[in-house]
C-alpha positions as CSV (number, residue, x, y, z in Angstrom):
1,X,42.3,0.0,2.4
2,X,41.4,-0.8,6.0
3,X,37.9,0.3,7.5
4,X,37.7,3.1,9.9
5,X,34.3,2.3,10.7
6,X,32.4,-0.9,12.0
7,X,28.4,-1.5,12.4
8,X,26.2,-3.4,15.4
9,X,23.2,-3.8,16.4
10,X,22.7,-1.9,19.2
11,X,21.1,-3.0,22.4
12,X,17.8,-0.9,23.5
13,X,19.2,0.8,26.2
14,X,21.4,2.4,23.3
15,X,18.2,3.6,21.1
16,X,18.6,7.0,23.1
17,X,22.0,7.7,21.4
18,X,20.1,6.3,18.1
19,X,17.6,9.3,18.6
20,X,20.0,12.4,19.0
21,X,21.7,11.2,16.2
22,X,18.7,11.1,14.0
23,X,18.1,14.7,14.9
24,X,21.7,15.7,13.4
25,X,21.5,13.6,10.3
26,X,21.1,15.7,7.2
27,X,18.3,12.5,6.4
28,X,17.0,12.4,9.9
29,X,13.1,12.6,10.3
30,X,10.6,11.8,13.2
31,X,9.9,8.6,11.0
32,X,13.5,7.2,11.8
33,X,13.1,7.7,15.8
34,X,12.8,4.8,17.8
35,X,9.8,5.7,19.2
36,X,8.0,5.9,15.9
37,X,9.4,2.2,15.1
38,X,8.1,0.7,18.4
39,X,4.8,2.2,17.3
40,X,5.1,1.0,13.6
41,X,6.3,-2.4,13.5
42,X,6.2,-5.3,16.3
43,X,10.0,-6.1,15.3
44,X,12.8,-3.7,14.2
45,X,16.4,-3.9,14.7
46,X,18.7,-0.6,14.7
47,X,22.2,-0.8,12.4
48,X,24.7,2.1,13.4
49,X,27.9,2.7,12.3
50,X,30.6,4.0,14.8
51,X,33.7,5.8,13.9
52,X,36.4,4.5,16.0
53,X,36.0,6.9,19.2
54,X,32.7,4.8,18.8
55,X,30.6,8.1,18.0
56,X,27.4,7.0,15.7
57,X,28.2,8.3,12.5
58,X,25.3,6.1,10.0
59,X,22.8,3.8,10.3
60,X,19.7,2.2,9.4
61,X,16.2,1.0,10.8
62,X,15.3,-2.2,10.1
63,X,11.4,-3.3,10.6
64,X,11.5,-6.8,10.3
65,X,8.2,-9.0,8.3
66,X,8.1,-12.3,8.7
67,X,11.5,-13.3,9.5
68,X,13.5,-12.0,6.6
69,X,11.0,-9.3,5.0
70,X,12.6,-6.3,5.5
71,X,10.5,-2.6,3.9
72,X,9.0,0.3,5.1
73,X,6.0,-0.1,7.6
74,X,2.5,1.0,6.8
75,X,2.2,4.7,6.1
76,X,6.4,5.0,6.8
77,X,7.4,6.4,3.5
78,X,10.5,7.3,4.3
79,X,13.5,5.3,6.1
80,X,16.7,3.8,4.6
81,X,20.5,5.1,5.4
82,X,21.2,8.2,7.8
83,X,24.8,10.0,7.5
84,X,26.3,11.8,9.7
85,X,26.7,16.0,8.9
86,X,29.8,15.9,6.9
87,X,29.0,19.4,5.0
88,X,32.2,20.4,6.5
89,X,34.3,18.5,4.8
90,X,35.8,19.4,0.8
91,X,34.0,17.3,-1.5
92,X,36.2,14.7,-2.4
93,X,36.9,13.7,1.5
94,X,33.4,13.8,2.2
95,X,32.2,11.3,-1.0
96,X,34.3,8.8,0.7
97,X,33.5,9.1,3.9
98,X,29.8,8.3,2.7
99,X,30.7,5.9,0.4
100,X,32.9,4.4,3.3
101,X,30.2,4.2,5.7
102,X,27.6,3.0,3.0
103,X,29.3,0.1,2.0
104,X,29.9,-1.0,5.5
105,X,26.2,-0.8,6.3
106,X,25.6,-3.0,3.2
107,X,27.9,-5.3,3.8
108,X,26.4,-5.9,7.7
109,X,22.6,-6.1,6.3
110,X,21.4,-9.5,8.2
111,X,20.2,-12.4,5.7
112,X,17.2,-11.0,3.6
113,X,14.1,-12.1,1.4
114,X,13.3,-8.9,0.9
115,X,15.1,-5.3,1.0
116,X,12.8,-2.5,-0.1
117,X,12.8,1.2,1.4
118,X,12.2,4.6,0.0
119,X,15.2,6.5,1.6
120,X,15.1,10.4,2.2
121,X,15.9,12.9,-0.8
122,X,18.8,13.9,1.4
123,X,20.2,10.8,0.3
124,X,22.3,11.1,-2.7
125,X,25.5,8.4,-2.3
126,X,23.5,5.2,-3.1
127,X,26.4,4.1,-5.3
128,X,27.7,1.2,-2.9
129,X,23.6,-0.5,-3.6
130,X,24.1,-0.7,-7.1
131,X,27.8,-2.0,-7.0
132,X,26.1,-4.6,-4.4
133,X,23.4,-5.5,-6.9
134,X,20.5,-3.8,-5.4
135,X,17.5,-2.4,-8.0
136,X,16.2,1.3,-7.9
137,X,13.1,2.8,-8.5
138,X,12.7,6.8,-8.0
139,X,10.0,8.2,-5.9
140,X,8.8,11.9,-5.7
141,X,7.4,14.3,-2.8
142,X,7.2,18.1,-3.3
143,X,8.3,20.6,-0.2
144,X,7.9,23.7,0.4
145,X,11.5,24.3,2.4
146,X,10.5,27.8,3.4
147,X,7.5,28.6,5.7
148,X,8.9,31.2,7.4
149,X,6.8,34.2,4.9
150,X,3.5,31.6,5.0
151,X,0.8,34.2,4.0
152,X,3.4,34.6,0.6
153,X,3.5,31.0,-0.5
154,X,-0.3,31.3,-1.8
155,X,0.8,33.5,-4.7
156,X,2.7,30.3,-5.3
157,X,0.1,28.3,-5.9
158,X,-1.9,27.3,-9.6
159,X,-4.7,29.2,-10.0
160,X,-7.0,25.8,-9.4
161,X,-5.9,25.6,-5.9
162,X,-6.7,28.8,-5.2
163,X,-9.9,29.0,-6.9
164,X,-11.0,26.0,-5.0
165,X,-9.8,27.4,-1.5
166,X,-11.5,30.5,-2.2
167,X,-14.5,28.5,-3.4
168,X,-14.9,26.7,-0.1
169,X,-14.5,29.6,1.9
170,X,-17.3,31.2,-0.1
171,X,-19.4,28.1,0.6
172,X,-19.3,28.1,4.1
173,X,-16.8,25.4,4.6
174,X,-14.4,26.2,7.6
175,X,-11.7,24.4,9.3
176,X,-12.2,22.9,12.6
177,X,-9.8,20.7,14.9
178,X,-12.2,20.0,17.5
179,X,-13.3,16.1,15.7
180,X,-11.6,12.6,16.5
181,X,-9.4,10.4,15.4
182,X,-12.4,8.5,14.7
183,X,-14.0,11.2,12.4
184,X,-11.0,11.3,10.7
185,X,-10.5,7.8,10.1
186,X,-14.2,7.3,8.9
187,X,-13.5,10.1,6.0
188,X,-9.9,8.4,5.3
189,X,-11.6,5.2,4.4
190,X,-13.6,7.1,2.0
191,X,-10.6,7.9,-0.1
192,X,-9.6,4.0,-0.4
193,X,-13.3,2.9,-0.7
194,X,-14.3,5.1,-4.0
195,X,-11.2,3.2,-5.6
196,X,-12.9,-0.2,-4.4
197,X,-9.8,-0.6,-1.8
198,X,-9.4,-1.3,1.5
199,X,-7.2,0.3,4.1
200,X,-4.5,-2.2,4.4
201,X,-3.4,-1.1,7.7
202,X,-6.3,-1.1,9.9
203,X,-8.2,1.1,12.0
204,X,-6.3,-0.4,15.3
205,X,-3.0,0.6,13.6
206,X,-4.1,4.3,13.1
207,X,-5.2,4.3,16.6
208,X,-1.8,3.2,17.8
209,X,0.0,5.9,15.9
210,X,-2.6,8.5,17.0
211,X,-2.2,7.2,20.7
212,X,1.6,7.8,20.5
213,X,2.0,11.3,18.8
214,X,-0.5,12.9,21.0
215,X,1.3,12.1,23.7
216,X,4.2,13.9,22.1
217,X,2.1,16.5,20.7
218,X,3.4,15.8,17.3
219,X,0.4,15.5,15.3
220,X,-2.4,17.8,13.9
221,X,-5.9,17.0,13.0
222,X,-7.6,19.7,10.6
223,X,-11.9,19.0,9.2
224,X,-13.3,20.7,6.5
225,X,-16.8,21.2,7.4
226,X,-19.7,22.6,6.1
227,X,-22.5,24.4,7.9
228,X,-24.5,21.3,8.2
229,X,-21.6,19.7,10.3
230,X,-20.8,17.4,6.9
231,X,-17.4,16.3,6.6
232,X,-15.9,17.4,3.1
233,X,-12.1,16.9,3.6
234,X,-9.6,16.3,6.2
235,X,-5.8,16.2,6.9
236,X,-3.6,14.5,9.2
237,X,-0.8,16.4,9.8
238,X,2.5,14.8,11.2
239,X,5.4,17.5,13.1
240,X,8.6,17.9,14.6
241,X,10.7,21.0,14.3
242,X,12.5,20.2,11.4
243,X,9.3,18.9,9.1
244,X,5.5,18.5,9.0
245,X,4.2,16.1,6.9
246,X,0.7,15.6,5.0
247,X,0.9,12.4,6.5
248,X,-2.7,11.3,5.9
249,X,-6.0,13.2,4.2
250,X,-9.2,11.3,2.9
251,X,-12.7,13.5,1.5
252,X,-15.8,12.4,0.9
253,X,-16.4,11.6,-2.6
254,X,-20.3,12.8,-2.6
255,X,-18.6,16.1,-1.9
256,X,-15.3,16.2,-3.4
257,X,-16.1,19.5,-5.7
258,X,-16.3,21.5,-3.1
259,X,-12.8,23.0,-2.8
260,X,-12.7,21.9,0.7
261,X,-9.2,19.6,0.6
262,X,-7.4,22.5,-1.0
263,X,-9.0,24.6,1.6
264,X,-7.7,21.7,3.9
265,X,-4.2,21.6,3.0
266,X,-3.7,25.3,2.6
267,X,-4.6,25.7,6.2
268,X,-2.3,22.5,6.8
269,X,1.0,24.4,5.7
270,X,-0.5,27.9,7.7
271,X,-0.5,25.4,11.0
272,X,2.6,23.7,9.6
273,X,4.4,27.2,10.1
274,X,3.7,27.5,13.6
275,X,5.8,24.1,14.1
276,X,7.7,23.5,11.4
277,X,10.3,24.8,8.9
278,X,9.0,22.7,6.1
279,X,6.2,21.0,4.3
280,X,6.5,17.7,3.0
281,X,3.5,16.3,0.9
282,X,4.6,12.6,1.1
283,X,4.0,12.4,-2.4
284,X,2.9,9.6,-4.7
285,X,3.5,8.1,-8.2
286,X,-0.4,8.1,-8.9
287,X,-0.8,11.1,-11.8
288,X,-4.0,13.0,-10.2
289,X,-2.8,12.8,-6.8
290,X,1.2,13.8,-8.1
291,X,-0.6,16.9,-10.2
292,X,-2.5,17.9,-7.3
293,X,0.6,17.9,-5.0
294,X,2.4,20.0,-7.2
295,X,0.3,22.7,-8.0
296,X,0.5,24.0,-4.6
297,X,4.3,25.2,-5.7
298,X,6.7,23.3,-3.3
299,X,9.7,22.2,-4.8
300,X,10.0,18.9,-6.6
301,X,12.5,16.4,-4.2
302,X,13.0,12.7,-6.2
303,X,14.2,9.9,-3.9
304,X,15.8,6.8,-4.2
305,X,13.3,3.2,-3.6
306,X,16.3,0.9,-3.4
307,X,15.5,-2.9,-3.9
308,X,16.5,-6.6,-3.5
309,X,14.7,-9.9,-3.6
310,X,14.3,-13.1,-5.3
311,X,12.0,-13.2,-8.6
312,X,9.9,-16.1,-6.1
313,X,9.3,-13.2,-3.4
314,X,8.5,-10.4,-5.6
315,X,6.2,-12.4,-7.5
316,X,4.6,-14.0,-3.8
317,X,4.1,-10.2,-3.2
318,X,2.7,-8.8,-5.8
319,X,0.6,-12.0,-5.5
320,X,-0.9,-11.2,-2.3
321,X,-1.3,-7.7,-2.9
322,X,-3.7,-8.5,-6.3
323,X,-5.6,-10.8,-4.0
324,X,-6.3,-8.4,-1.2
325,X,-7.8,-5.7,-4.1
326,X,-10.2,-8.5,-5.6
327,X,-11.0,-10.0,-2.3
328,X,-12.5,-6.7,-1.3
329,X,-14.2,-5.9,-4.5
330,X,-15.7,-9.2,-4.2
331,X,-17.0,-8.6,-1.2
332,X,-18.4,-5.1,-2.3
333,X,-20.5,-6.9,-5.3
334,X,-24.3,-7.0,-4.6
């Protein structure tokens, strides 16, 4: 059956009509924007699909490593394929039309080493990847997908979280905004340091991103603090009117039984409500911090990590990775 859809790369001057269409994709985020790629990664390329009236209907962001390395930037957990709206559509007309525009954005993926994104949990016709031999892995985030009745969602919580909020409060730990991206960066660090790690991205990176959502007003800083001024926690909250995401959060481990990052998220999603319709935890596959995520009651959201690469680039990776890890605990050795 002949296509009624083709893919390009589009030119720059184009990345406007890229935008708005991000806003109307059910897997749209901020992460997808053109802006936040320019900020991101030094080398991106945009893939849209056009219906034939030439209207943007699908797509993909492409950061670009290293030639032919193609995966999620630093701190990006989320990009892969953006559809268009088609909940108007019965069932059966709109399964094609995804699958239809799917496999035309997999047939016109440029020559690849690498292909490794975690797509958005709005994403749920990945068929044409595996018919093309692509490998999956399943991620998880929890969202709270109602902030509208805030005040409500701490009932939600496990009684943990709540104790350790309260706890904090009781302490004299309070939530401030008035710090820098600096302080913040200095207790991120912390996080990655107790597990003998570096953070692989870099405090220039984290100064870029802070530089460009400021500008946009899309980010909020909150700092646990104690009475003595001491850092315990702090959050790094990402926003636009669809989502805010716990985008980053570190703690200082010499005072990490406080309570203070429960107290630290919990007054994340309260600010989140001001902006946002939902909460995103960016979640991860690491136990404690999974368990943690969840018992603040958001709603449990798998996505797809959809792969492909030779068994002499996976293994160059995972390579490099291992060495970076010892390279730094051999430098932390007295």
């Amino acid at each position: 059956m002949a296509r009624t859809v083709k893919t390009r790369i589009l030119p720059q001057e184009e990345y406007e009509r890229w935008d708005a269409f991000v806003d109307t994709s059910p897997q749209g985020s901020l992460f997808n924007k053109s802006w936040w790629l320019s900020t991101v990664s030094s080398d991106f390329s945009i893939l849209a699909c056009e219906d034939g009236s030439g209207r943007i209907i699908g797509g993909i962001a492409l950061p670009r490593y290293y030639g032919t390395l193609y995966k999620n930037p630093p701190i990006t957990t989320v990009l892969g394929v953006l559809l268009g709206d088609f909940s108007d559509l019965k069932n059966a007309t709109r399964y094609s039309k995804e699958i239809e525009i799917v496999e035309e954005i997999v047939a016109s993926l440029p020559r690849f080493r690498l292909f490794d994104y975690g797509f958005s949990y709005h994403f749920t016709n990945a068929l044409p990847f595996k018919w093309a031999g692509f490998s999956f892995d399943i991620g998880c985030t929890y969202v709270i997908e109602d902030l509208s009745a805030v005040d409500a969602l701490f009932d939600d919580f496990k009684t943990n979280i709540k104790t350790d909020v309260r706890k904090a409060a009781k302490n004299g730990v309070s939530i401030t905004d008035a710090l820098t991206i600096d302080d913040f960066y200095a207790v991120h660090r912390m996080t990655f340091q107790r597990q003998s790690m570096e953070v692989s991205y870099g405090k220039d990176f984290v100064l870029g991103i802070e530089r460009t959502l400021a500008a946009r007003n899309a980010r909020k800083m909150l700092f646990a603090v104690d009475e003595a001024k001491r850092i315990h926690a702090a959050a790094y909250i990402v926003h636009d009117a669809r989502c805010a995401y716990y985008f980053m959060g570190g703690g200082d481990p010499a005072l990490r039984n406080s309570g203070a990052t429960s107290l630290v998220i919990w007054e994340a999603i309260r600010f989140a409500a001001t902006v946002s319709r939902e909460f995103n935890f960016e979640g991860s596959s690491v136990p404690s911090i999974e368990r943690f995520f969840r018992a603040f009651g958001g709603e449990q959201r798998p996505y797809h990590i959809i792969r492909k690469s030779s068994a002499v680039t996976r293994m160059a990776l995972s390579l490099l990775r291992t060495q970076r890890n010892l390279i730094y605990r051999f430098r932390k050795l007295p």
